[in-house]
N, C-alpha and C positions, 0 to 999 in steps of 0.2 A: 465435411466442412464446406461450407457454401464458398463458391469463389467471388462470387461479389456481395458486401453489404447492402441490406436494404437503409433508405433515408435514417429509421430511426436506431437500427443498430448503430448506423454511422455516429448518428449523433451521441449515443453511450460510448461508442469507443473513445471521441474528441474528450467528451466530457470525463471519462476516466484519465484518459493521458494528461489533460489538463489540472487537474485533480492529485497527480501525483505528489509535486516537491510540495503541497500542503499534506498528506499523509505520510510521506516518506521522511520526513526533516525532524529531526531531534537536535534538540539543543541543552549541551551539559558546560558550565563555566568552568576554568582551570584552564593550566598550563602543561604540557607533558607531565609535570609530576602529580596527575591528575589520580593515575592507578595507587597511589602509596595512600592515599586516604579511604578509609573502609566507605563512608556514607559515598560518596565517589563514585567506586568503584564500583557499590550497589546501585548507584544511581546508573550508571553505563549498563550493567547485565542488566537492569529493567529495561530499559531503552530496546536492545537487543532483543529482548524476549519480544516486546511491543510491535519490533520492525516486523519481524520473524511474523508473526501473526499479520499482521497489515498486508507484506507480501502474499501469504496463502489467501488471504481474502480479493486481494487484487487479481492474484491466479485464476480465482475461481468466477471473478465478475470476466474477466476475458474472456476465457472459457467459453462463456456464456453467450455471449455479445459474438463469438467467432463461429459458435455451432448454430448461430440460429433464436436461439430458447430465450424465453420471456425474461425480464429480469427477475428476481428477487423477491419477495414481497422484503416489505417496507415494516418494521414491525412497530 
């Protein structure tokens, strides 16, 4: 792992961290008695599945940005 970023690694890392509470942020309306309603409840496990995913993809843009390696293609 490199110990200093070059200019444009840098700038993917900003732009990811910056980036985050727009991919990280879900929003579900309710009150605590939010789990007792089935469409709900399924709405929160999607939520979850989605984060779940968003995190490994973030893992993997770091990763990336911290070893060095080109970004991504862009599809």
């Amino acid at each position: 792992m490199p110990t200093r970023l070059n200019e444009a690694d840098w700038e993917r890392l900003r732009a990811l961290m910056l980036g985050l509470p727009r991919r990280l942020l879900r929003f579900i309306s309710g009150g605590h008695l939010l789990f007792l309603g089935e469409t709900a409840a399924r709405d929160v496990a999607r939520h979850i599945v989605a984060l779940h995913a968003e995190a490994q993809a973030i893992d993997q843009e770091l990763a990336s940005i911290l070893s060095g390696r080109s970004p991504p293609a862009v599809a």
